[in-house]
Phi, psi and omega in degrees: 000109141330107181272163177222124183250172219210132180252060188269157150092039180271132184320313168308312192273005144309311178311306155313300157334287185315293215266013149286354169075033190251131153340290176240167183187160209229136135217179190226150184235089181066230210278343167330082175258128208262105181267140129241101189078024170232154193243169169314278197315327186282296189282334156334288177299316168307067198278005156282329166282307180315336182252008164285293185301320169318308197288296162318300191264006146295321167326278214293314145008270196315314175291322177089141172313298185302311177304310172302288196305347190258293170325289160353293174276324180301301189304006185249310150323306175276319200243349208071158248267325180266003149269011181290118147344285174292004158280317172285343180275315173260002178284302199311331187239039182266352173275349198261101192280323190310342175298342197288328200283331204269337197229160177223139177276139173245000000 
């Protein structure tokens, strides 16, 4: 079992919110997921978000830090954030709840 811990009220995913022009925002750092305006309990209950962020932190897992972080930003670069591979990878799999089986919530 993977663990995945919960960041709330983090300064990064304000940050992201902001420049994605969003309210709330979800993001992942490694095994990390990062809240803003949103609670544990909440994306908890959300399983589209929740196996979208679950999906992120198998990337960082599969990839490695140096690696995900270089890929990452290049791929954001070139097509942007919502053609970003590892974005389009995990929107496909907001729908696969069996990523859940893989993790234990901290």
């Amino acid at each position: 079992m993977i663990p995945v811990y919960f960041k709330t009220n983090s300064w990064l995913a304000k940050l992201a919110a902001a420049m994605l022009h969003k309210d709330n925002c979800a993001m992942v750092i490694r095994h990390t997921i990062h809240l803003h305006r949103i609670t544990k309990v909440a994306i908890l209950q959300d399983e589209r978000l929740l196996c979208h962020e679950l999906t992120h932190v198998m990337q960082w897992r599969q990839q490695g830090v140096v690696k995900f972080l270089l890929l990452y930003s290049w791929y954001s670069l070139r097509y942007g954030y919502y053609q970003n591979p590892f974005e389009k990878e995990a929107r496909a799999k907001e729908n696969d709840s069996s990523i859940r089986d893989h993790f234990i919530f901290k």
